[in-house]
Backbone and ligand atoms as CSV (ligand in chain L), in Angstrom:
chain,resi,resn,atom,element,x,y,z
A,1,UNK,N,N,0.845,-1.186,0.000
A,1,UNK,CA,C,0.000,0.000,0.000
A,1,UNK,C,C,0.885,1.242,0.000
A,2,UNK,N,N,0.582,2.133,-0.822
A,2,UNK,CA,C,1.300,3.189,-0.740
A,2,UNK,C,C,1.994,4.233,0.491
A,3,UNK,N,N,0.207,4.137,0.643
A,3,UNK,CA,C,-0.273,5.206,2.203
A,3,UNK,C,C,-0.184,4.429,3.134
A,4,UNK,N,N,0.210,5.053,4.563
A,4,UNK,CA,C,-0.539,4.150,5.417
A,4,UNK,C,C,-2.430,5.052,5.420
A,5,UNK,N,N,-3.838,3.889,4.870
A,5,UNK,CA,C,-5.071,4.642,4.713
A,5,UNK,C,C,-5.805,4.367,5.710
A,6,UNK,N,N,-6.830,4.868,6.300
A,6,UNK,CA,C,-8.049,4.782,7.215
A,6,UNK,C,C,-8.334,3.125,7.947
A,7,UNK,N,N,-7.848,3.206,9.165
A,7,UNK,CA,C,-7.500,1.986,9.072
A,7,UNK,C,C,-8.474,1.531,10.661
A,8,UNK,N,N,-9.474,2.163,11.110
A,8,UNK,CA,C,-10.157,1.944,12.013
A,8,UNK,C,C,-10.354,0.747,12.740
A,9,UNK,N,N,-10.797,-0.369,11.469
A,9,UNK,CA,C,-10.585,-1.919,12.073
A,9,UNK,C,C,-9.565,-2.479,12.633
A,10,UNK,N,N,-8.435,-1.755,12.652
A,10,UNK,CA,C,-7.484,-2.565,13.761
A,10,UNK,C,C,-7.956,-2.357,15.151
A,11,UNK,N,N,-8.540,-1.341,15.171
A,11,UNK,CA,C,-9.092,-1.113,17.087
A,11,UNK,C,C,-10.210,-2.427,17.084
A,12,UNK,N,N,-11.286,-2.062,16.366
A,12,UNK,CA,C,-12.192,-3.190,16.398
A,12,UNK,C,C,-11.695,-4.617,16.443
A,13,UNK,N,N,-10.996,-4.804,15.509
A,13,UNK,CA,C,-10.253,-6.365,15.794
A,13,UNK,C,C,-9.527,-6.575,16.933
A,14,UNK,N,N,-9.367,-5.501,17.708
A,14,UNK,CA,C,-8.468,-5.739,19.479
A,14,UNK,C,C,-10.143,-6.125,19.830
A,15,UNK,N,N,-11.057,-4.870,19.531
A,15,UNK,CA,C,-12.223,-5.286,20.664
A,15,UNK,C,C,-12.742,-6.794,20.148
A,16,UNK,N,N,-12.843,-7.553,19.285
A,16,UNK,CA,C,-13.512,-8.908,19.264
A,16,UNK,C,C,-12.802,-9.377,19.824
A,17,UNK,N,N,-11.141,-9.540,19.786
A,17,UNK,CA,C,-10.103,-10.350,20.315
A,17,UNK,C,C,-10.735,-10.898,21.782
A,18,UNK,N,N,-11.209,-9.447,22.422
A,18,UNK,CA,C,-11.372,-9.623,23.990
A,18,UNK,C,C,-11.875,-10.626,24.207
A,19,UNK,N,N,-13.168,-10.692,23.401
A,19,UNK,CA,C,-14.140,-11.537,23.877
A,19,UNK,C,C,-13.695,-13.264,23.843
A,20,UNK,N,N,-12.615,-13.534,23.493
A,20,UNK,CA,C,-11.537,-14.551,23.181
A,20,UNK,C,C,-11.965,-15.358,22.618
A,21,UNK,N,N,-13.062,-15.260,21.574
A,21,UNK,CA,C,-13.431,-15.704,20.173
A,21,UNK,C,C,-12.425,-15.350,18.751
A,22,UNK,N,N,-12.944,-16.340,18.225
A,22,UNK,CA,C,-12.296,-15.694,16.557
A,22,UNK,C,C,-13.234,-15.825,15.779
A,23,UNK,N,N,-13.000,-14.217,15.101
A,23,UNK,CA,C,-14.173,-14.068,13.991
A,23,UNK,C,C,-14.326,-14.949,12.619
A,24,UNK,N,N,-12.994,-15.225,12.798
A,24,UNK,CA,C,-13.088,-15.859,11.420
A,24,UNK,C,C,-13.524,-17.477,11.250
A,25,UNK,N,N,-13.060,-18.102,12.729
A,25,UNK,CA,C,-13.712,-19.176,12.523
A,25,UNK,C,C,-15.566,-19.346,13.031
A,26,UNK,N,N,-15.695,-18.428,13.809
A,26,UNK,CA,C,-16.952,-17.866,13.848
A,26,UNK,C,C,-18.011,-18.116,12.849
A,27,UNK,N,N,-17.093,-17.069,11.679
A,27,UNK,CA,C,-18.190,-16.945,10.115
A,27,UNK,C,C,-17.450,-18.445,9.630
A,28,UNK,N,N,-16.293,-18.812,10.000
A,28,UNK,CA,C,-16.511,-20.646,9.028
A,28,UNK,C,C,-17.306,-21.422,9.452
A,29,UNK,N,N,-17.755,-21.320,11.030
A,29,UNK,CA,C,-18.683,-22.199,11.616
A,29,UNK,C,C,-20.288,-21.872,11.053
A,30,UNK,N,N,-20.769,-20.579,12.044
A,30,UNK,CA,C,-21.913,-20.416,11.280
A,30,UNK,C,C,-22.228,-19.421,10.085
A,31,UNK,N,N,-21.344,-19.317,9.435
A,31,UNK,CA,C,-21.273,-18.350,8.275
A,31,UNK,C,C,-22.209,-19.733,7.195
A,32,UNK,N,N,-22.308,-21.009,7.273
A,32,UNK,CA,C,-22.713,-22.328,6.615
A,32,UNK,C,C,-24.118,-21.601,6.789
A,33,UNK,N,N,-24.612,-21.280,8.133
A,33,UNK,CA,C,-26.547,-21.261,8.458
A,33,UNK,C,C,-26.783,-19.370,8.229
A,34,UNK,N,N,-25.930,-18.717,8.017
A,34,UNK,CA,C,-26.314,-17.390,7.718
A,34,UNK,C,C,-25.292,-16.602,7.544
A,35,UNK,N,N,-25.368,-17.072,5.732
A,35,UNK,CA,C,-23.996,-16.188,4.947
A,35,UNK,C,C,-23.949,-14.640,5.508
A,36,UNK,N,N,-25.348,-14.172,5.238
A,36,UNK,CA,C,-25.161,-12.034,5.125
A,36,UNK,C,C,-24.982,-11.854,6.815
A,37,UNK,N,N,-25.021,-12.772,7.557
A,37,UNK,CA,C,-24.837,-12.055,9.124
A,37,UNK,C,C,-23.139,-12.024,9.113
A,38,UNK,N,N,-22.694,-12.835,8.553
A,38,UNK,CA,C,-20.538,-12.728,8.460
A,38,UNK,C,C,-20.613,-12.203,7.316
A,39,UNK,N,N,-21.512,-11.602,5.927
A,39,UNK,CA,C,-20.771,-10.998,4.822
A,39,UNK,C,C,-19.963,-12.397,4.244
A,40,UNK,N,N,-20.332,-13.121,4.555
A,40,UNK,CA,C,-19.428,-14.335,3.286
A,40,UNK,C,C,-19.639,-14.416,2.286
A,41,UNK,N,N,-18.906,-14.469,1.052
A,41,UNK,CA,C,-19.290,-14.366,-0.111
A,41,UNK,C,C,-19.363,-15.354,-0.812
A,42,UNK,N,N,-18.283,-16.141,-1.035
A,42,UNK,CA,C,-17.841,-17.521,-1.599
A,42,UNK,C,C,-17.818,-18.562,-0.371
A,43,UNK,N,N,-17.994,-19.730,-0.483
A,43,UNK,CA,C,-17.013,-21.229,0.333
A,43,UNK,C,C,-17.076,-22.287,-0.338
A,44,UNK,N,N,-15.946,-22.394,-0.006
A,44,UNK,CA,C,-15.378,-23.847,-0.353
A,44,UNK,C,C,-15.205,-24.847,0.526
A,45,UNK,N,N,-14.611,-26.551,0.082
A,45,UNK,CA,C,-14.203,-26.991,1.507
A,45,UNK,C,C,-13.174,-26.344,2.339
A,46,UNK,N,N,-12.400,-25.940,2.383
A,46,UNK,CA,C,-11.465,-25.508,3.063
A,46,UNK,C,C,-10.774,-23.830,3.597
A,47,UNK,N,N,-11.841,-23.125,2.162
A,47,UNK,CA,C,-11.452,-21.903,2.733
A,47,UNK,C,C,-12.668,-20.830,2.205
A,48,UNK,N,N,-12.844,-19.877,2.724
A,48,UNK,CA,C,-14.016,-19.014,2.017
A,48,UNK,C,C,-13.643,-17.544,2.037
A,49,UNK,N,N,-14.258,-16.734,1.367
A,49,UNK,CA,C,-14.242,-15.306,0.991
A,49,UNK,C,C,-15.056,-14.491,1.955
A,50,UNK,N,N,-14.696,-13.210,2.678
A,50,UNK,CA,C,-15.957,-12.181,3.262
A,50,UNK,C,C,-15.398,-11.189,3.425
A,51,UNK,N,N,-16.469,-10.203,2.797
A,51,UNK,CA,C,-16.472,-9.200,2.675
A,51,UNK,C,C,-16.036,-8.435,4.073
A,52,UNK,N,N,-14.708,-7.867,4.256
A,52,UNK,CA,C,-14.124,-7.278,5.248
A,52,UNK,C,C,-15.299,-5.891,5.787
A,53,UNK,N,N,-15.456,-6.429,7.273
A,53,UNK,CA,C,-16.228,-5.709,7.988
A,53,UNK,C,C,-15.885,-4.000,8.462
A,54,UNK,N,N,-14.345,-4.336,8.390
A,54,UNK,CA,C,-13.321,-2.934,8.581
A,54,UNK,C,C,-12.621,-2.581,7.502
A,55,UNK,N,N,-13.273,-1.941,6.631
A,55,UNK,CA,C,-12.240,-2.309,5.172
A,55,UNK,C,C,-10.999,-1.086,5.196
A,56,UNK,N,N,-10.109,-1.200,4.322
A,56,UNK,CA,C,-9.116,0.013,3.903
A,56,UNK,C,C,-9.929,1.064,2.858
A,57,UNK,N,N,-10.562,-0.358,1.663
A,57,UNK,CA,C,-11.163,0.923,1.166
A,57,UNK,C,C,-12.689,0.094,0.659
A,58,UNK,N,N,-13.486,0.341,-0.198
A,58,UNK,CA,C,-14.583,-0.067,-0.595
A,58,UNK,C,C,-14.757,-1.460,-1.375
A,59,UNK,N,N,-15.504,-2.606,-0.960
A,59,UNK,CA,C,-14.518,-3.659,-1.779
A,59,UNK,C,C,-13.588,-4.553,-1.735
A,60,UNK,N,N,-13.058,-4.418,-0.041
A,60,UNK,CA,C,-11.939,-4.710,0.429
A,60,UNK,C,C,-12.706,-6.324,0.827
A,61,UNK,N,N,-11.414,-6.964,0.520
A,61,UNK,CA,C,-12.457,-8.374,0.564
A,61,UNK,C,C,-11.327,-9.653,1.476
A,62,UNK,N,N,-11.428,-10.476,2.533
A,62,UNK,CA,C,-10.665,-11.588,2.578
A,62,UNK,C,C,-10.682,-12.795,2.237
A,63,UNK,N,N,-9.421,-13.487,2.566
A,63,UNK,CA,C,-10.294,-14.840,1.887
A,63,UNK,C,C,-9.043,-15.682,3.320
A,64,UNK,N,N,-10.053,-16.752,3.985
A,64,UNK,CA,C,-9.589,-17.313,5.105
A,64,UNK,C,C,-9.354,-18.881,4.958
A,65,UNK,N,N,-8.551,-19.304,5.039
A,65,UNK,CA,C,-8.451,-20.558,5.472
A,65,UNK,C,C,-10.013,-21.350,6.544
A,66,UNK,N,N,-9.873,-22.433,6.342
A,66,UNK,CA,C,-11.554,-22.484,7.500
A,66,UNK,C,C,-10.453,-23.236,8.856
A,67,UNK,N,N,-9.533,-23.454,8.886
A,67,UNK,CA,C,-8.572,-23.868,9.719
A,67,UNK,C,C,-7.781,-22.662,10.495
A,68,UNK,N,N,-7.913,-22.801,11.766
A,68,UNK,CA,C,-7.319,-21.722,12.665
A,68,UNK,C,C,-5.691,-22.276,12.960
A,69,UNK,N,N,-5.149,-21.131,11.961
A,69,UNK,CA,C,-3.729,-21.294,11.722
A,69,UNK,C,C,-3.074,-19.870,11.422
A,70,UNK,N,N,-2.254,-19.684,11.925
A,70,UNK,CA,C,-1.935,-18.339,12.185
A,70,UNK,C,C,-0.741,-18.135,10.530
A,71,UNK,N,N,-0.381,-18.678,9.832
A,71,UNK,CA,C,1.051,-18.690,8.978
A,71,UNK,C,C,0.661,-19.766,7.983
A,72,UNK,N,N,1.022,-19.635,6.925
A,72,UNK,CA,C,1.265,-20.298,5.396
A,72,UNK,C,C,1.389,-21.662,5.704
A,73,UNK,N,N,3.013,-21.729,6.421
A,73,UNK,CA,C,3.366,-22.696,6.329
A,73,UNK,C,C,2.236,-23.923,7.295
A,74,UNK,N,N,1.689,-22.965,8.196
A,74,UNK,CA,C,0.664,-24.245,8.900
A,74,UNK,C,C,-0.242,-24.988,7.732
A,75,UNK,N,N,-0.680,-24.511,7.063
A,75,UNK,CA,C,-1.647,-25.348,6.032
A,75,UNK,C,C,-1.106,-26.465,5.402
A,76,UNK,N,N,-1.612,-27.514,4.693
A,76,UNK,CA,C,-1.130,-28.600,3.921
A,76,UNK,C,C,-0.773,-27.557,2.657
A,77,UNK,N,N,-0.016,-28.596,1.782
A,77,UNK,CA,C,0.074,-28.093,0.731
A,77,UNK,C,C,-0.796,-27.885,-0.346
A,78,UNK,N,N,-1.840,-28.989,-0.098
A,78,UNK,CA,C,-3.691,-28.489,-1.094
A,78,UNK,C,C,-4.067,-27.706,-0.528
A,79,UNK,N,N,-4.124,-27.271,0.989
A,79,UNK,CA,C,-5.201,-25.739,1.201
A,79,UNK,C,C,-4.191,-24.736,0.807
A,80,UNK,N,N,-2.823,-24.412,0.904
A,80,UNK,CA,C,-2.205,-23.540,0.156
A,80,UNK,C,C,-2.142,-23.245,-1.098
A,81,UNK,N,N,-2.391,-24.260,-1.797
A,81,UNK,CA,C,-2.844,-24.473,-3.133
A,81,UNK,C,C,-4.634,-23.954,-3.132
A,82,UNK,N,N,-5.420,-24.417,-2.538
A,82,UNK,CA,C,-7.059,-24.139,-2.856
A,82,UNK,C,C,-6.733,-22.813,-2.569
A,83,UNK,N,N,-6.259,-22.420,-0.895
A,83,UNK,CA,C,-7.026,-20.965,-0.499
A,83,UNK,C,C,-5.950,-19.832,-1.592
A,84,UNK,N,N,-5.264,-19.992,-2.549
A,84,UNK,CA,C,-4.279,-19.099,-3.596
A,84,UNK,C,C,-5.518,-19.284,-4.679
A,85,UNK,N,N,-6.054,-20.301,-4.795
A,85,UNK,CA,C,-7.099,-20.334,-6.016
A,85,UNK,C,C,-7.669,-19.309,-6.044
A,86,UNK,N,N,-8.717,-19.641,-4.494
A,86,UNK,CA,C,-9.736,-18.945,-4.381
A,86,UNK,C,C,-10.051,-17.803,-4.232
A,87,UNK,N,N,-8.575,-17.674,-3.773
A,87,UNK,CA,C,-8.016,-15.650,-3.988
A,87,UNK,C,C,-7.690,-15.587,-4.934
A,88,UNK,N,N,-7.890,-16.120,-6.086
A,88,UNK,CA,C,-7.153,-15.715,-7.404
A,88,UNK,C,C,-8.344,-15.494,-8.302
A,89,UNK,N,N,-9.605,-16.553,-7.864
A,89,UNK,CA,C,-11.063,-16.226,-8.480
A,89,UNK,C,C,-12.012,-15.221,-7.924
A,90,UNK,N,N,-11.227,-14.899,-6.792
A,90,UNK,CA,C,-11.972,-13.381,-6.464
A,90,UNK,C,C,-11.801,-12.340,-6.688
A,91,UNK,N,N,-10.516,-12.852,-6.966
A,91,UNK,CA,C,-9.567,-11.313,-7.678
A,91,UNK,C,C,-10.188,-10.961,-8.868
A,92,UNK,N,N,-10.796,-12.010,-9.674
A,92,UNK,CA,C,-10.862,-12.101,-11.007
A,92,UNK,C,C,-12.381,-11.383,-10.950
A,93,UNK,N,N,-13.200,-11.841,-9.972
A,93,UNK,CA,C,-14.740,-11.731,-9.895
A,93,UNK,C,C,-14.998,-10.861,-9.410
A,94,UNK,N,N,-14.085,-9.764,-8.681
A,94,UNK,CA,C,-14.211,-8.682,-8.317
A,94,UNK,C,C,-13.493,-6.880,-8.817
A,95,UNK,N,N,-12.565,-7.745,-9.999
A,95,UNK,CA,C,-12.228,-6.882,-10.841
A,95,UNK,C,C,-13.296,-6.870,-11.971
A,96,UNK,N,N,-14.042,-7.845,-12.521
A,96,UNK,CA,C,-15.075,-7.553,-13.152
A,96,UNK,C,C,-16.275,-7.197,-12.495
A,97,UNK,N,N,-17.117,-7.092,-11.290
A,97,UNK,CA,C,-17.901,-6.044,-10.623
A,97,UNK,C,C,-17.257,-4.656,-10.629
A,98,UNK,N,N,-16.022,-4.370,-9.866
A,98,UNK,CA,C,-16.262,-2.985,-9.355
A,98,UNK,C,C,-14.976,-2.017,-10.367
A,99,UNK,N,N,-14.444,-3.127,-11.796
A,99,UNK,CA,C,-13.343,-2.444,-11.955
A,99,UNK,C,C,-13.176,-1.137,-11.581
A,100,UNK,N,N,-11.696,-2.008,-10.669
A,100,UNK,CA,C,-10.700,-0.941,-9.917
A,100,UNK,C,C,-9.585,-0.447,-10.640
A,101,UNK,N,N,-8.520,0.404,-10.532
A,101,UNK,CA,C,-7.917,0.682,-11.257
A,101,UNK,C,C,-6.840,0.140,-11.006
A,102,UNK,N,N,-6.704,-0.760,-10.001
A,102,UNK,CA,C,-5.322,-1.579,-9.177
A,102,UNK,C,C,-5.928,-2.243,-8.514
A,103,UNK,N,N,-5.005,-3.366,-7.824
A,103,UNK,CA,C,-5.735,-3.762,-6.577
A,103,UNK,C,C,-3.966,-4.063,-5.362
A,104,UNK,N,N,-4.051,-3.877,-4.563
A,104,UNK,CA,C,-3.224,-5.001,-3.807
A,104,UNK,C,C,-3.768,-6.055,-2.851
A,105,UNK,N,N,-2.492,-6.850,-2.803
A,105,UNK,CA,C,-2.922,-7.999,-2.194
A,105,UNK,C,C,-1.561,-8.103,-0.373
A,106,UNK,N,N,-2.164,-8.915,-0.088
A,106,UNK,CA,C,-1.539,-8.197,1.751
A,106,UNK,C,C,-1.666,-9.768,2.440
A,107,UNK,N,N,-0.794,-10.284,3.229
A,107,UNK,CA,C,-0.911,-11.290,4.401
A,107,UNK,C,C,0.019,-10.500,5.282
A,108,UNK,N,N,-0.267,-10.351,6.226
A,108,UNK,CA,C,0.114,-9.638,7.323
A,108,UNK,C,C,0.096,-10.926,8.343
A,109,UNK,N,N,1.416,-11.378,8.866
A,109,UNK,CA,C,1.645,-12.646,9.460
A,109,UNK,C,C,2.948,-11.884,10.624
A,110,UNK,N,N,2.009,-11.912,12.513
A,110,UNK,CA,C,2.249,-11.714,13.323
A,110,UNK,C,C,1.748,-9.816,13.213
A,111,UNK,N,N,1.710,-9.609,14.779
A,111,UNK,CA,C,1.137,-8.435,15.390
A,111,UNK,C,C,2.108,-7.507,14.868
A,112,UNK,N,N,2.926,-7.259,14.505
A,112,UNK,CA,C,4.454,-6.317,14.448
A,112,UNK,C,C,3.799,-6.191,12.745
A,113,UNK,N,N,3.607,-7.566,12.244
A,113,UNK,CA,C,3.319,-6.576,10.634
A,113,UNK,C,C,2.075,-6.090,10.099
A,114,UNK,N,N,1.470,-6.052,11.511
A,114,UNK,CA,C,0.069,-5.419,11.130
A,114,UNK,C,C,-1.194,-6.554,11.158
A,115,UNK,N,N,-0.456,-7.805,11.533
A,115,UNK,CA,C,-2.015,-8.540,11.529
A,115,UNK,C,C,-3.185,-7.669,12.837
A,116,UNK,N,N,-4.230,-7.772,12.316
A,116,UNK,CA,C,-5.165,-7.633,13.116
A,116,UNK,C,C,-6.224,-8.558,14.014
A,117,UNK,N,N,-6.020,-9.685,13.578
A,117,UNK,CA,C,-6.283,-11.202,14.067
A,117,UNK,C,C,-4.886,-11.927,13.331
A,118,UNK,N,N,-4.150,-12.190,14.692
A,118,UNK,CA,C,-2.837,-12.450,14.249
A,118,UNK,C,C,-2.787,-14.182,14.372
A,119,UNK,N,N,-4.230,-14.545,14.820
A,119,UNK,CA,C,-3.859,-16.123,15.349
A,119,UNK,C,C,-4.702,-16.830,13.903
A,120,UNK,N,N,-5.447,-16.248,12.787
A,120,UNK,CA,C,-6.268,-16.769,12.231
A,120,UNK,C,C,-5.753,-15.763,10.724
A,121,UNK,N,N,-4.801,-16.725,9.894
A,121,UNK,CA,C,-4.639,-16.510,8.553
A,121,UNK,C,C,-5.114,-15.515,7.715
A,122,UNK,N,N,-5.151,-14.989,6.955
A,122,UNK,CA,C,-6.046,-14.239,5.832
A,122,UNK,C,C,-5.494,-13.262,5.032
A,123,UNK,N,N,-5.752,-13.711,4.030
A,123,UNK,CA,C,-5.369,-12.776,2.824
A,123,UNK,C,C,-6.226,-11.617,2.314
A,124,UNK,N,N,-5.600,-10.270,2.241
A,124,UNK,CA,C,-6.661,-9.461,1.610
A,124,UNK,C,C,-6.647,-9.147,0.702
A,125,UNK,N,N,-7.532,-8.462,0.021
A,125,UNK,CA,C,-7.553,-8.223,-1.671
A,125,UNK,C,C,-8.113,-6.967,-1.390
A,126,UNK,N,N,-7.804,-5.845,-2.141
A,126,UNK,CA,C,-8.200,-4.515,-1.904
A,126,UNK,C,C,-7.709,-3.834,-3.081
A,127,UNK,N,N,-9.269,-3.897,-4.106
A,127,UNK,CA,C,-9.640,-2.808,-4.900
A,127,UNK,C,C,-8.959,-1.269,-4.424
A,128,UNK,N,N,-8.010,-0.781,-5.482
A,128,UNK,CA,C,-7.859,0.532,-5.461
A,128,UNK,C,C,-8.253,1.536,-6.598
A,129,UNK,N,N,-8.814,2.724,-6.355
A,129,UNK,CA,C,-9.007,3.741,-7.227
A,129,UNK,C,C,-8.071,5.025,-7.453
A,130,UNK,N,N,-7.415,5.568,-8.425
A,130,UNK,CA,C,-7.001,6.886,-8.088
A,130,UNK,C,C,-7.942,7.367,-7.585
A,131,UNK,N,N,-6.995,8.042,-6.217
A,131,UNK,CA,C,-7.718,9.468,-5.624
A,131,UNK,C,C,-8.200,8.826,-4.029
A,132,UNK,N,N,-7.745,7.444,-4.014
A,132,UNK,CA,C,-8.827,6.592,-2.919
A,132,UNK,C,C,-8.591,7.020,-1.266
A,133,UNK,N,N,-6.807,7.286,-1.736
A,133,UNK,CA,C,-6.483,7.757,0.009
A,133,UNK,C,C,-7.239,8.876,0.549
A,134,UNK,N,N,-7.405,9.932,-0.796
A,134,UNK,CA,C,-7.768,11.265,-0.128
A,134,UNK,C,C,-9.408,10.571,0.253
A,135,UNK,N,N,-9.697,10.239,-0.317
A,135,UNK,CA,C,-11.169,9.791,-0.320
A,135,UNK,C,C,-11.920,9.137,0.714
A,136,UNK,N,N,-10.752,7.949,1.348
A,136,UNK,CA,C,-12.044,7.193,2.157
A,136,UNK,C,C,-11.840,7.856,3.867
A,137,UNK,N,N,-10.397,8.663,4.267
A,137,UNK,CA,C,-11.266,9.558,5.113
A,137,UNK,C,C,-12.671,10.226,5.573
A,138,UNK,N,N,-12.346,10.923,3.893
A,138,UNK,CA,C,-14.027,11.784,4.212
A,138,UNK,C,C,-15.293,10.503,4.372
A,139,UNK,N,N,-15.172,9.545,3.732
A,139,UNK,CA,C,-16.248,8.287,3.801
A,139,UNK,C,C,-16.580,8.092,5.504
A,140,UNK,N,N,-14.956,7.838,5.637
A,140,UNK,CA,C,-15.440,6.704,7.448
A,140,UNK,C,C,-15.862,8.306,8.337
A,141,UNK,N,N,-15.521,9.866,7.972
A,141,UNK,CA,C,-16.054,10.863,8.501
A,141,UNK,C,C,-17.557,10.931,8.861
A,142,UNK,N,N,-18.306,10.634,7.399
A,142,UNK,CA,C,-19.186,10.460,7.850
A,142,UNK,C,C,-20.560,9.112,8.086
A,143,UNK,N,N,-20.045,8.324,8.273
A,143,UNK,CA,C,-20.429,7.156,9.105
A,143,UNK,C,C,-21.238,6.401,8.277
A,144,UNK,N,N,-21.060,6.214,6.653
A,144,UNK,CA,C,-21.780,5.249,5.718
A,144,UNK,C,C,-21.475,4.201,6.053
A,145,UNK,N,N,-20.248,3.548,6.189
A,145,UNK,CA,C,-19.804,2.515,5.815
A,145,UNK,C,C,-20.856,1.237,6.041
A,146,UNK,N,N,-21.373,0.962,7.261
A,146,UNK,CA,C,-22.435,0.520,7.675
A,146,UNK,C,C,-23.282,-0.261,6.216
A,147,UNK,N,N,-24.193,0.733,5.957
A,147,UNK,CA,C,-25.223,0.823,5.012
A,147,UNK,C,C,-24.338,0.268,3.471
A,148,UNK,N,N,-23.417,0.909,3.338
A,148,UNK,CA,C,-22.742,0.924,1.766
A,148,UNK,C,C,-22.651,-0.885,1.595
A,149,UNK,N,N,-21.759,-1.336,3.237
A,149,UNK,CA,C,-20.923,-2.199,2.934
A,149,UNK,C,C,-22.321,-3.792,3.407
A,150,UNK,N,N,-23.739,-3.639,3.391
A,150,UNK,CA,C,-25.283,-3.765,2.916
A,150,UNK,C,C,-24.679,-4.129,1.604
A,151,UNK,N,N,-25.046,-2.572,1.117
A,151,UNK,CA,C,-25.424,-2.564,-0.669
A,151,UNK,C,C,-24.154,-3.253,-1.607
A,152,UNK,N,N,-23.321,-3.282,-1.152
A,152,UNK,CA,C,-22.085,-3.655,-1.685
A,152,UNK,C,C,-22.232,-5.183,-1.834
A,153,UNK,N,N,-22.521,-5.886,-0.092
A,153,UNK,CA,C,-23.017,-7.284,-0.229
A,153,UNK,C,C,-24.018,-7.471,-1.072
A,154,UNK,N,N,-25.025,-7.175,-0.876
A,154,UNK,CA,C,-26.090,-7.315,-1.870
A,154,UNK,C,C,-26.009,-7.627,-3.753
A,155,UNK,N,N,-24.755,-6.278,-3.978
A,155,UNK,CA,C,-24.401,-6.615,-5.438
A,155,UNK,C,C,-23.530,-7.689,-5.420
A,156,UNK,N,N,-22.587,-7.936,-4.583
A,156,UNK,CA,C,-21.352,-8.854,-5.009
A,156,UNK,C,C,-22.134,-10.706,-4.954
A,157,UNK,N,N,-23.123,-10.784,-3.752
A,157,UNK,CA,C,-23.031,-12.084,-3.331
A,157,UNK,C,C,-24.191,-12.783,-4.717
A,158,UNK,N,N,-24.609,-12.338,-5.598
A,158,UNK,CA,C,-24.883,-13.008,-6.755
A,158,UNK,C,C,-23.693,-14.004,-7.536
A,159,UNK,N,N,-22.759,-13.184,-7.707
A,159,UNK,CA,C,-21.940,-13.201,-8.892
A,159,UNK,C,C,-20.986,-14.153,-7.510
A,160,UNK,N,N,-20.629,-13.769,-6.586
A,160,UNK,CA,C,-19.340,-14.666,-5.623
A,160,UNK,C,C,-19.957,-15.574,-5.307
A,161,UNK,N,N,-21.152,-15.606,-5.358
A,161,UNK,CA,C,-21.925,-17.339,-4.792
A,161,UNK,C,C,-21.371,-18.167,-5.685
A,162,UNK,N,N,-21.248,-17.967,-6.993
A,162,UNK,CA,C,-20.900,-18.659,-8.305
A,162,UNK,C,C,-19.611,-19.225,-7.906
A,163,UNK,N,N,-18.519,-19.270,-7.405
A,163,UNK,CA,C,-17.943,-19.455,-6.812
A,163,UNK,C,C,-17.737,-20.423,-5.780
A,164,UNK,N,N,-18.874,-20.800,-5.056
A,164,UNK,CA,C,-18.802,-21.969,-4.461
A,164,UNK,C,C,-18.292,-23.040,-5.531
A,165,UNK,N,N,-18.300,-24.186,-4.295
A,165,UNK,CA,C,-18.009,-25.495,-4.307
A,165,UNK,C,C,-18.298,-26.964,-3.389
L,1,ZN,ZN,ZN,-9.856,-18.830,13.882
């Protein structure tokens, strides 16, 4: 990332921490009986897609292992292989919804490089636009995100359901 941008969800990801749950296996458990309450977009056996609750910018999407493993190397070598797929077909399925004008991609592995759930894997994918840093300040200013990141699910989980397996 260029910038360091609007990055609010790292506080929030301390406050779930507390509760000494993990979100992510959370939405792998019951994300199965109610995709739009975790924002899941895609699943597979082994790993699934959701729409980041704290995003950087609009669009901002992860994709998790369904195994609570903090590092790469914990996975077999087929879920390192599936969960690279499945970030590779979201990449694909989400540059044709919202073409962005870039995107980067991020694993942040341990607290020092920025993980925000440092015990539970995840890759992000994050649509960028010129102009986006100056931009999503004024957004989280005034308190859409909520509602947008609704309408956002709403358009994407047609087209990312396709995606299952
Ligand atoms: Zn977990």
């Amino acid at each position: 990332m260029s910038k360091q941008i609007w990055a609010p969800w790292r506080m929030e990801y301390i406050k779930d921490k507390d509760t000494g749950s993990c979100v992510f296996c959370e939405g792998a458990i019951a994300g199965h009986r109610d995709r739009a309450a975790y924002r899941i977009l895609a699943g597979r056996a082994d790993e699934f897609v959701v729409l980041n609750k704290y995003p950087y910018v609009f669009g901002h999407i992860l994709i998790c292992p369904r195994r609570h493993v903090s590092s790469l190397e914990d996975l077999l070598p087929k879920e390192q292989e599936s969960l690279f797929r499945l970030a590779i077909d979201a990449q694909i399925m989400l540059k044709s919804i919202l073409n962005p004008h870039g995107i980067n991609w991020g694993i942040n592995i341990g607290k020092q490089a920025g993980a925000g759930i440092e015990a539970h894997l995840h890759v992000h994918i994050v649509p960028r636009w010129e102009g986006d840093t100056n931009f999503m300040p004024v957004v989280a200013d005034c308190h859409i995100m909520p509602g947008h990141l609704d309408k956002l699910y709403a358009q994407l989980i047609p087209e990312f359901s396709r995606l299952d397996s």
